[in-house]
C-alpha positions in Angstrom: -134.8 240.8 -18.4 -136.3 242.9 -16.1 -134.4 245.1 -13.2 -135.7 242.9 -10.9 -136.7 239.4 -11.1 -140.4 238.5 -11.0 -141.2 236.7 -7.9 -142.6 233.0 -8.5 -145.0 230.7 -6.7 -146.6 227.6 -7.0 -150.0 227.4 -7.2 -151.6 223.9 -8.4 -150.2 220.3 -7.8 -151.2 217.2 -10.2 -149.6 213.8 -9.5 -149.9 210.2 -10.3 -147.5 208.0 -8.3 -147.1 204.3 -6.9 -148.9 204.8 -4.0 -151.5 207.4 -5.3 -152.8 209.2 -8.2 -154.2 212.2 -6.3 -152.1 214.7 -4.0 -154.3 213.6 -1.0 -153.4 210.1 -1.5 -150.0 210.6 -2.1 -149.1 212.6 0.6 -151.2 210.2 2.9 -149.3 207.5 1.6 -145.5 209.3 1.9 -146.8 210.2 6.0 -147.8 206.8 6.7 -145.1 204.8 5.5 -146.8 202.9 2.3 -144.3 201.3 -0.3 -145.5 201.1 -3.8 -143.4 198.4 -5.0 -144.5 195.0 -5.8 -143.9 192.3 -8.4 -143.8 193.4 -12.3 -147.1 192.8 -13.6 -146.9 194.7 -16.6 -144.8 192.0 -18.7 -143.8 188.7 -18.3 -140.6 188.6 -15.8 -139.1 185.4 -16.5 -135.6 185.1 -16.8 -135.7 188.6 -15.5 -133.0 188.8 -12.3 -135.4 191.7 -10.9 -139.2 190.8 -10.9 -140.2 193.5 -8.7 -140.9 197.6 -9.2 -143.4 200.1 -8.3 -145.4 200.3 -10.9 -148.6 202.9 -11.5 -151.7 201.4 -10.2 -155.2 202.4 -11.6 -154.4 204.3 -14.2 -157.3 205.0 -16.9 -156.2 207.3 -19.2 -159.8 207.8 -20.8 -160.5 209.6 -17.5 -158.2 212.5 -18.2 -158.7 212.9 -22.2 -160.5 211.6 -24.6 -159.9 208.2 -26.1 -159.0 208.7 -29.2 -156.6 211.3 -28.5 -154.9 209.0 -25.5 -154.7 206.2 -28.1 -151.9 208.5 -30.0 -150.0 209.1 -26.9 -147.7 207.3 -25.6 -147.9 205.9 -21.5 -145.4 209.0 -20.6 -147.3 211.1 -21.8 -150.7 210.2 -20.9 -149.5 210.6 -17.6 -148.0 213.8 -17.7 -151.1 215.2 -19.5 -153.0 213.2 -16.3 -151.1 215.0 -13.6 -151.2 218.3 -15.8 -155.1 218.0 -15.9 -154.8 217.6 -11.8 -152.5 220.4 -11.7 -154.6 223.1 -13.4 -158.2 221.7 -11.6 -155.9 222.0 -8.1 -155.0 225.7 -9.2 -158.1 226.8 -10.4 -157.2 228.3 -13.5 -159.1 229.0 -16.4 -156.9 229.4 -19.3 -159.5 230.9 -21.5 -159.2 233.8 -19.7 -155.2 234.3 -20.4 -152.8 235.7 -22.4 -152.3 232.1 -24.4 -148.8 233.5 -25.2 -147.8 234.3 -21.7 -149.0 230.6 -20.6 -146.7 228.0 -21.5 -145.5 224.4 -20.3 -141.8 222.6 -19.9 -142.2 219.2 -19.1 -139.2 216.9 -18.1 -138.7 213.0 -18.9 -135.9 210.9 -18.6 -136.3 208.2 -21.5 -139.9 209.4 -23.1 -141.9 206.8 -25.0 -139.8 204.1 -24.6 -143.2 201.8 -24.5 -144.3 202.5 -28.0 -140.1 202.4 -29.4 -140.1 198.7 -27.2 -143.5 197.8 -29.1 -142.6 199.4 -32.5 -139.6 197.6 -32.6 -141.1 194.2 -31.8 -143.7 194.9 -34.6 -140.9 195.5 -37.0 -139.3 192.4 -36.5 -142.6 190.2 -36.6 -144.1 192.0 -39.4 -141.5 194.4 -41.3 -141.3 197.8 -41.9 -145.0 198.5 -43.2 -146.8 197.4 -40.5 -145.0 200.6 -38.3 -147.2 202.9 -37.0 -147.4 206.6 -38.1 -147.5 207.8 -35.0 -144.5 206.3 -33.9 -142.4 208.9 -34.1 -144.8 211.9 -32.3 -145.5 209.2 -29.7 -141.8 208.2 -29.1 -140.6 212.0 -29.0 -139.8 213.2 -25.8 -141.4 216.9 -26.2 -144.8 214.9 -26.8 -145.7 215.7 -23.3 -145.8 219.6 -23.4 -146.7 219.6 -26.1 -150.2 217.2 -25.5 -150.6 219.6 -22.4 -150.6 222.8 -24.8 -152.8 221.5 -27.1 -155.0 220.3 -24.0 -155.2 223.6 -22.4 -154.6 226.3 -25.1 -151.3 227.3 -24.2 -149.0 229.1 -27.1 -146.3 230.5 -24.8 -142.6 228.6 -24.4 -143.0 225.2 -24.4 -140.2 222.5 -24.4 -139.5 219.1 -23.1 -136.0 218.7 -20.8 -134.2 215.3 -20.5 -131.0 215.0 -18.0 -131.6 211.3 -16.9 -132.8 211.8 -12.9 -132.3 215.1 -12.9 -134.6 216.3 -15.7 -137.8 217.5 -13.7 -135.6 220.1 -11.4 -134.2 221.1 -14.6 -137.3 221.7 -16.4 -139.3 223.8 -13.3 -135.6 225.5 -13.0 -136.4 226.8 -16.7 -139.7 227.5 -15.7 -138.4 229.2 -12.8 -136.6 231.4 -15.0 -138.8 232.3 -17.4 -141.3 233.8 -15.5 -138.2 235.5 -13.5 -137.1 237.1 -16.4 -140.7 238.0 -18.0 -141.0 235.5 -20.5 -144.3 234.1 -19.2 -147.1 234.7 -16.3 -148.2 231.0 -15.7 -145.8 227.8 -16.4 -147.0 224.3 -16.4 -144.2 222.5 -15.5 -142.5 218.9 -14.0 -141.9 215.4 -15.4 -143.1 212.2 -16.3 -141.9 208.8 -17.1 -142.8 205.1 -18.0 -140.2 203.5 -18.2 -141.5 200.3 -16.5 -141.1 198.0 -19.8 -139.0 194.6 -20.0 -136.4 196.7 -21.9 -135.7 199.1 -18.9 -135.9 196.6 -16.0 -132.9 194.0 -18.1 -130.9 197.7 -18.6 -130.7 198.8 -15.3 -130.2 195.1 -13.8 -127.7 194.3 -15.8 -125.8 197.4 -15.0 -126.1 196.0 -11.2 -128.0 199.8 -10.5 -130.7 197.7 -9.0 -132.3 196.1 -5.8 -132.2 192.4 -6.5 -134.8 192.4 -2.7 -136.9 189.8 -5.0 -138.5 188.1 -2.2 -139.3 191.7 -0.2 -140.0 194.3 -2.9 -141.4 196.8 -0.1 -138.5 196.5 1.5 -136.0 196.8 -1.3 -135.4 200.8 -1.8 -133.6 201.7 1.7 -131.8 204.9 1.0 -129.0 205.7 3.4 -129.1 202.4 5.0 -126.5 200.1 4.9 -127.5 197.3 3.4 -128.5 199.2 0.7 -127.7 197.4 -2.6 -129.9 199.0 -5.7 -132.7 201.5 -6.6 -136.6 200.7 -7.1 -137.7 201.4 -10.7 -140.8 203.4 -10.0 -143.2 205.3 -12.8 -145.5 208.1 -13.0 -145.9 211.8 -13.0 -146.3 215.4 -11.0 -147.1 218.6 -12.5 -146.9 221.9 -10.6 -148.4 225.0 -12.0 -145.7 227.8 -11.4 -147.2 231.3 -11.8 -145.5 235.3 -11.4 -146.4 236.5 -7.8 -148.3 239.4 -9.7 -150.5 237.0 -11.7 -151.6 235.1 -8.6 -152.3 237.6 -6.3 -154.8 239.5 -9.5 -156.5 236.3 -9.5 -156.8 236.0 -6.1 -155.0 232.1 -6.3 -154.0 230.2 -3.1 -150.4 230.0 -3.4 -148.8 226.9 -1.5 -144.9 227.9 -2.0 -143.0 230.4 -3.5 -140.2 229.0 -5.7 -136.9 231.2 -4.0 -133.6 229.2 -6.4 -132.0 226.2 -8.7 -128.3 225.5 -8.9 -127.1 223.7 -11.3 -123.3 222.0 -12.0 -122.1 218.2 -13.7 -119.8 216.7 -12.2 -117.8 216.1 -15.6 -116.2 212.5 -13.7 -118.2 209.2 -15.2 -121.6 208.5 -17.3 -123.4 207.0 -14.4 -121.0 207.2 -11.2 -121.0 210.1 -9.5 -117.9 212.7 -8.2 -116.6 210.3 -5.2 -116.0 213.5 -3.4 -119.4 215.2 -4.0 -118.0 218.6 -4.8 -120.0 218.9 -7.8 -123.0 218.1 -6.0 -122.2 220.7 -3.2 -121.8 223.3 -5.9 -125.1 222.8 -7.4 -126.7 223.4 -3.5 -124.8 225.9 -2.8 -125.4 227.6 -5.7 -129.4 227.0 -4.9 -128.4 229.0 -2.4 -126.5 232.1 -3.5 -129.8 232.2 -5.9 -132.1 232.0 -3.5 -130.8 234.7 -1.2 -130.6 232.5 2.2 -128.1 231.4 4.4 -127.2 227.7 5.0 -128.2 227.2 8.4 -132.1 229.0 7.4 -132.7 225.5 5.1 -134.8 223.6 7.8 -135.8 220.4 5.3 -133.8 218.4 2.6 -135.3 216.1 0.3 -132.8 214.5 -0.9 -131.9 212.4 -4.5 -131.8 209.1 -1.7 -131.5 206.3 -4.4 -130.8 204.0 -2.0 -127.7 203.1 -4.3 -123.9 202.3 -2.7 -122.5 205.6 -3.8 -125.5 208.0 -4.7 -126.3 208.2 -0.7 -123.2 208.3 0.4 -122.0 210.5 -1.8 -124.6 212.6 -1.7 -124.2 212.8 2.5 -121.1 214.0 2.0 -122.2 216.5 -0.4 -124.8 218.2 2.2 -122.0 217.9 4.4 -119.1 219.9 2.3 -122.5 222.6 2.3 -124.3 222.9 5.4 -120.5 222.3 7.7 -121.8 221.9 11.0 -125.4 222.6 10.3 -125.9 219.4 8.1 -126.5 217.1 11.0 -129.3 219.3 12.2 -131.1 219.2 9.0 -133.8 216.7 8.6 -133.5 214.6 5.4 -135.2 212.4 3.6 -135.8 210.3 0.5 -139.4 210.3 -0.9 -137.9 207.1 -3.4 -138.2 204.7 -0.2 -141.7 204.6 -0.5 -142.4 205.2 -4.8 -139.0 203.8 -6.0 -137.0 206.0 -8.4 -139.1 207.7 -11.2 -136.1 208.9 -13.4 -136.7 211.8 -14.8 -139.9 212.7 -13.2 -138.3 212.0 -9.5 -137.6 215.6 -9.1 -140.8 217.0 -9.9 -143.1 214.3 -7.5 -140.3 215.1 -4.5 -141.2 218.6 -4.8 -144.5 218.1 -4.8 -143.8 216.1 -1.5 -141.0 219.4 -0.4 -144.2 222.4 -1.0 -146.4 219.5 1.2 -143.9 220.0 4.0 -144.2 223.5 3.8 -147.5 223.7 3.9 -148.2 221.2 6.5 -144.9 221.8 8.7 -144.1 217.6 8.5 -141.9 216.0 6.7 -141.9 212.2 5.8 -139.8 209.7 7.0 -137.0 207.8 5.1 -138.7 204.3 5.2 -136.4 201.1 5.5 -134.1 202.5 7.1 -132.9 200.2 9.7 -129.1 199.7 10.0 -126.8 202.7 10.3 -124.0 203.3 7.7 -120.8 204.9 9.0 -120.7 206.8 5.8 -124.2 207.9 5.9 -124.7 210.1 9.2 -127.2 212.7 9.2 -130.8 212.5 10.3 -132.8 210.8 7.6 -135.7 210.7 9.9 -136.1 206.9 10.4 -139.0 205.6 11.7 -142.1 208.0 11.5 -143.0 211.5 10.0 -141.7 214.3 11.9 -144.0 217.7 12.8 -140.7 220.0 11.4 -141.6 223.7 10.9 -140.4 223.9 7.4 -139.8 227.3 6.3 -137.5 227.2 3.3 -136.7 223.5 2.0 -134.1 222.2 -0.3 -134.9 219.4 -2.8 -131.7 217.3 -4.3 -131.7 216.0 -8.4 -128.1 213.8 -9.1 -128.6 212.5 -12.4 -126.5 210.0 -14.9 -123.7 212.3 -17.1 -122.9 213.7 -13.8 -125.9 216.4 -13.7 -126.4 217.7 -10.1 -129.0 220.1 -9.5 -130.6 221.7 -6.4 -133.6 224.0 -6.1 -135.0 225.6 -3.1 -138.5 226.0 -2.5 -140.0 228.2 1.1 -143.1 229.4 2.7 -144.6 232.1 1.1 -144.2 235.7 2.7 -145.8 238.7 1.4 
């Protein structure tokens, strides 16, 4: 580990989401107001108590990699080498050029290929062990992804997959964080994907009652903060962020669009899927973002928060940012991204900090959509209504996952 820590920026940003498989269209989409979700049209959904999600629209894998080679992937990650292939383009990097061993990629999902485990199942029971495919098991595994964007791109440096449920992505561009702090590498692909919209997932998470049952007004279903919240969106997709050593960017001249300043990290060591009722372990893992990042509570001017838009995740999480921030919490904008694109598990982290760097580089942040009736419980500014022109100079983006995993990372405007 070196004396000091190598500064680290991001450089390129690859997404595919609900409401847009470019950055442009994405961002466009988050400013405006546009929901993703719809009915399920990706399986049949009767019988189903929730027929609605936001689901990945125009997605062609054979115009991100070649066929054959997308035909032993599985959805997750197709995607994730899709965003990746965004990601690198957007940071104009040509990893020819490198060090292959100081370029590596750590790639986050919650569930991985649940769609070929779902379809390799089904074919066992129709048709018995030999008709199983033998690339079930390198589709299924959840390291598939990095691994697909090494091979992709060349890269021989670390390279890993990371699964926490929802807070998986933060962890993974935490480790990435870190390992270009400590030396380890120059250039980090890094985020998280999921596709996890199957018939499988949608029955799990219903019947656990974690879902919106808004069948008759999908759009209007995820409404974080608001009280008559009842149930998160299952959303799908993918964002990759290239992550590269200070050093490394400014020799090649790269435009940098954040620098990456801390992570905290804590579990709340209370339930498998109910958060801490008192939030402290959430508050530890901000302020811990904090101590690592070198700032001062009141200098956060943006919070993108983990905003489910379940019962106790938002309040919860309120009074989290409240045990924090003190006094300074209600003069914080904050907002959930998942209002608009639904929950993407363990890839939520990494496409809300895509949507965090945007703020920072535009100086606007998005607004929390559905959000109509105030909760008592639930009262800081979650910027109802409209964006908001907010100069955002450093910006705090929220992870709260299932097994009690709470993780923070801080993100600001890069300063020479």
């Amino acid at each position: 580990m070196p004396a000091t820590r190598n500064r680290v920026v991001i450089t390129g940003l690859g997404v595919l989401t609900p409401v847009g498989n470019t950055v442009d269209t994405y961002w466009n989409a988050l400013l405006t107001g546009k929901s993703g979700a719809g009915k399920i049209t990706r399986f049949d959904t009767t019988g189903h108590s929730v027929t609605f999600a936001a689901e990945l629209k125009g997605f062609n894998p054979d115009e991100y990699m070649d066929p054959k080679e997308a035909k032993r992937m599985d959805l997750f990650a197709q995607y994730a080498v899709a965003a990746a292939k965004g990601a690198v383009q957007d940071a104009r990097i040509d990893f020819s050029k490198e060090d292959r061993f100081r370029c590596g990629a750590i790639v986050a999902s919650g569930i991985g290929g649940l769609t070929e485990m779902q379809e390799q199942n089904k074919k066992y029971l129709e048709k018995g062990p030999g008709r199983i495919s033998p690339f079930f098991v390198p589709k299924m595994m959840l390291n598939a992804a990095a691994g697909h964007i090494a091979i992709a791109h060349g890269l021989g440096g670390p390279n890993w997959g990371v699964a926490s449920a929802c807070a998986s992505a933060n962890h993974a561009m935490g480790t990435a964080l870190r390992t270009i702090q400590h030396g380890d590498a120059d250039v980090m692909i890094t985020g998280g994907s999921e596709a996890a919209m199957t018939y499988l997932a949608i029955s799990g998470f219903a019947n656990m009652g974690a879902l919106s049952t808004r069948n008759d007004a999908p759009e209007k279903a995820s409404r974080p903060f608001d009280k008559d919240r009842n149930g998160f969106v299952l959303g799908e997709g993918a964002a990759i962020l290239v992550f590269e050593s200070l050093e490394h960017a400014q020799a090649r001249d790269a435009r940098i669009y954040a620098e990456v300043l801390g992570i905290g990290n804590s579990d709340d060591a209370y339930h498998i899927t109910a958060p801490d009722p008192d939030g402290t372990g959430g508050a530890y893992a901000m302020n811990a973002a904090l101590k690592d990042a070198g700032i001062k509570p009141e200098q956060v001017s943006y919070i993108n928060a983990h905003g489910t838009s379940t019962p106790l995740n938002d309040k919860i999480e309120t009074a989290a940012i409240k045990k924090t921030f003190g006094a300074h919490a209600k003069k914080i904008p904050v907002s959930s991204t998942k209002s608009m694109i639904g929950h993407l598990l363990g890839a939520a982290a990494a496409v809300e900090m895509v949507a965090t760097v945007l703020s920072i580089r535009d100086n606007v942040v998005h607004q929390t959509a559905n959000y109509e009736t105030p909760d008592p419980e639930c009262d800081l500014d979650y910027v109802p209504g409209a964006k908001r022109q907010v100069e955002v100079k450093y910006a705090m983006s929220n992870s709260l996952g299932f097994g009690g995993h709470n993780s923070a990372m801080i993100v600001g405007k890069f300063q020479k």
